[in-house]
C-alpha positions in Angstrom: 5.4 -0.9 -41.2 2.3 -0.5 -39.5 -0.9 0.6 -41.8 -4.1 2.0 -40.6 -7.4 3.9 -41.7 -8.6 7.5 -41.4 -11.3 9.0 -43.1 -11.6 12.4 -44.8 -14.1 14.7 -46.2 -13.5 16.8 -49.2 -12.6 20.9 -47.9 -14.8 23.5 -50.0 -13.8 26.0 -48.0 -10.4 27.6 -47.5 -8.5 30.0 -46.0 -7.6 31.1 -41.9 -11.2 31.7 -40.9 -13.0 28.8 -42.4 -9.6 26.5 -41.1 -10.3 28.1 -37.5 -13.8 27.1 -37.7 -13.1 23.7 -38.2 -10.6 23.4 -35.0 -13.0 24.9 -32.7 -15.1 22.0 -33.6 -12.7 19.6 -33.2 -11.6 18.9 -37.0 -8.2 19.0 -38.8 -7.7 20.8 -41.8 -5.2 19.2 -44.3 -4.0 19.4 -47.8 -3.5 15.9 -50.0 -0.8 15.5 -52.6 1.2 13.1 -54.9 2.4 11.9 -58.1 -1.4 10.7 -58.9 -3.1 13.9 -57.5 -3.9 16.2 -59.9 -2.5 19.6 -58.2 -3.9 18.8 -54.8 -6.6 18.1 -52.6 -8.2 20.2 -50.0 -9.4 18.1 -47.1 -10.8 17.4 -43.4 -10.4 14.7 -40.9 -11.4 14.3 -37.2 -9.0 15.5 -34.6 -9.2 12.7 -32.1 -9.2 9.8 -35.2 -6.3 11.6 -36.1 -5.1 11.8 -32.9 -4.9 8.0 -32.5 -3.8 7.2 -35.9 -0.2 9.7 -34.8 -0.2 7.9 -31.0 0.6 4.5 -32.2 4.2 3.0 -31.9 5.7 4.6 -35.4 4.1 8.0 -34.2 3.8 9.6 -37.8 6.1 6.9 -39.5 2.8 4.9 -40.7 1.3 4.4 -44.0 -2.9 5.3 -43.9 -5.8 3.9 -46.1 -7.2 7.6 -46.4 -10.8 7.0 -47.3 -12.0 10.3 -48.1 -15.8 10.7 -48.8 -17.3 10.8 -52.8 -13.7 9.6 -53.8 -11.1 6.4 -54.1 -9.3 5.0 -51.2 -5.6 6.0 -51.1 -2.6 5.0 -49.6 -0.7 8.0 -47.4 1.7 9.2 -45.9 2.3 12.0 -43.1 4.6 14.8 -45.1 4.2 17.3 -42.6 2.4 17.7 -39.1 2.1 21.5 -37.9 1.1 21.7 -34.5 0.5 24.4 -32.0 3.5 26.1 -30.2 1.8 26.1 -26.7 -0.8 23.7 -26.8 0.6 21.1 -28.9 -2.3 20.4 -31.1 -2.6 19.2 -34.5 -3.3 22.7 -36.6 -2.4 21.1 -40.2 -1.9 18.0 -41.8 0.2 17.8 -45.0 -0.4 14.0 -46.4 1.5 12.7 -49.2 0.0 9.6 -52.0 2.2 7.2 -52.5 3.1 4.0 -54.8 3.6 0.9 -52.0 5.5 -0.4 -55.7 7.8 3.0 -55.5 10.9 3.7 -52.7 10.2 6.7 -51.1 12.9 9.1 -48.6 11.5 9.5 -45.1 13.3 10.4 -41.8 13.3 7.4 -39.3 14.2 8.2 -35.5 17.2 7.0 -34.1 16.6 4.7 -30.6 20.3 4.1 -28.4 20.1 1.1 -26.8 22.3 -0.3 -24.0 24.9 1.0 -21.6 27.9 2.4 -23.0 31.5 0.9 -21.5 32.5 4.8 -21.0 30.3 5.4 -18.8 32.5 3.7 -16.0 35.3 6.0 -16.8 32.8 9.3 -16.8 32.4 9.1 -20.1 29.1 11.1 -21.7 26.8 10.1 -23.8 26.4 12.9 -26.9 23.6 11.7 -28.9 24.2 14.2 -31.7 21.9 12.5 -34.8 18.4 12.1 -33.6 17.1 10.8 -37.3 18.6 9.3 -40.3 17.0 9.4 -43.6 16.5 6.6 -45.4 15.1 5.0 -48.7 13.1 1.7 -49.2 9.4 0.8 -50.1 7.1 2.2 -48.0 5.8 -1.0 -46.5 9.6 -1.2 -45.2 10.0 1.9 -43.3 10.9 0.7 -39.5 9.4 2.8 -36.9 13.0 3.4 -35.5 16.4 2.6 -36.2 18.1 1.0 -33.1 21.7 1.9 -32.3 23.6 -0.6 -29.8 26.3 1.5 -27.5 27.2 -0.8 -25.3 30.9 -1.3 -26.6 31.3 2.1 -26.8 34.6 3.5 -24.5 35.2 7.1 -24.4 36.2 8.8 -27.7 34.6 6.5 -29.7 31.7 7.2 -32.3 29.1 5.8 -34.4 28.4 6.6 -37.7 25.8 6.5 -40.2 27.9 3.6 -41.8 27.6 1.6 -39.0 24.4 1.2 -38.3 23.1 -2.3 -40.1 20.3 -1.9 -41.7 17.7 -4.4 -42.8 17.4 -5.7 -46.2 16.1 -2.9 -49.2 16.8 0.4 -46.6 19.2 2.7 -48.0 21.1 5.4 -46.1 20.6 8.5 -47.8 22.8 10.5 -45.2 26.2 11.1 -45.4 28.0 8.1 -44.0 30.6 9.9 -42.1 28.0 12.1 -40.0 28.1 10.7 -36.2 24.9 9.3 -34.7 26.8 9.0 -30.6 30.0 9.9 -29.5 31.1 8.9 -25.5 33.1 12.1 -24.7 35.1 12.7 -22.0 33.9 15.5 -19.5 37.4 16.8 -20.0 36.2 17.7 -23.7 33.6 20.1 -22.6 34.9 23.5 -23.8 34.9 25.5 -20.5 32.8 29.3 -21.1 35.4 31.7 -21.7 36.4 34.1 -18.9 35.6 38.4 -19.1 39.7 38.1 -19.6 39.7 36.1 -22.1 37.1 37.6 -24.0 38.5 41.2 -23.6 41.8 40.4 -24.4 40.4 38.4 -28.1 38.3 42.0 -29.1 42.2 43.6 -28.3 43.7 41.6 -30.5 41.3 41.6 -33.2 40.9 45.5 -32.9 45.2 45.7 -33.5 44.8 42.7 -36.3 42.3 45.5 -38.1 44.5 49.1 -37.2 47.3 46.8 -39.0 45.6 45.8 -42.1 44.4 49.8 -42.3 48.3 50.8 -42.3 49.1 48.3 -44.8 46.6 49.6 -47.1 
């Protein structure tokens, strides 16, 4: 797992207005964490060093060196990233301290790789499990998990317990839940027609007036 630096100054002041401030000039207002933090600690960083650290191949799957002004360097993790709904900017940060000794849980992205056999025969790709969580040591966490289709013929599925994974990860998922299916267009439930629909409310309506008469 990839592991870089990003510095941090210590937040004295809290709250929306001070937070807004900090945006407008071009800062990121976060919150620290852990085991080893005593409650939690307020903090800052710079937008566009942040802004690189989350660009890189894991996106927010990376361990940092947090050095963080007047205090120890510490190794962390991205808990949480709130960003805007329009813009798309970083508004919060939420990092989490951890032990590179302890396994921690995180939520690796699933990558489909190859072309499935059912697409010859008009299958469809249904990629219905975008992430898988997973446990191992933080130095393990893979930036993605990669999932091979190409033997896949229509009505066929992977599963979480299918995917190989590499030496100390740990599905934490439930092995049964399907990652990609290849579906047949057939399959597609058609939208049901104004008949159709009417004469379901009929029924339910009589289903009702009959359970009132038996009472």
């Amino acid at each position: 797992m990839e592991q870089i630096n990003l510095t941090a100054q210590i937040r004295a002041e809290k709250g929306k207005g001070p937070a807004g401030r900090l945006r407008a000039a071009g800062r990121v207002p976060g919150i620290l964490y852990g085991p080893a933090v005593e409650g939690a600690i307020s903090v800052v960083v710079n937008g566009k060093e942040l802004d690189k650290v989350l660009h890189t191949h894991a996106g927010g799957n990376v361990l940092v060196t947090l050095d963080i002004a007047g205090d120890k360097n510490r190794t962390v993790m991205f808990k949480e990233i709130e960003r805007h709904p329009l813009r798309g900017t970083v508004m919060h940060v939420d990092l989490l301290e951890v032990d590179v000794n302890k396994t921690v849980e995180i939520e690796v992205p699933v990558h489909l790789s190859g072309k499935a056999a059912g697409l010859a025969f008009g299958g469809i790709v249904q990629h219905e499990t975008r992430t898988i969580t997973i446990e191992c040591l933080p130095s393990q966490i893979p930036d993605s998990l990669d999932v091979d289709i190409t033997a896949l013929n229509v009505g066929q599925s992977i599963h979480v317990k299918d995917i190989k994974l590499g030496a100390g990860l740990t599905a934490i998922d439930d092995p049964d839940l399907t990652v990609v299916s290849i579906v047949s267009p057939t399959a597609e439930v058609a939208p049901k027609t104004a008949e159709e629909v009417q004469a379901e409310l009929a029924k339910s309506f009589a289903e009702k007036e009959e359970g009132k008469k038996e009472e």
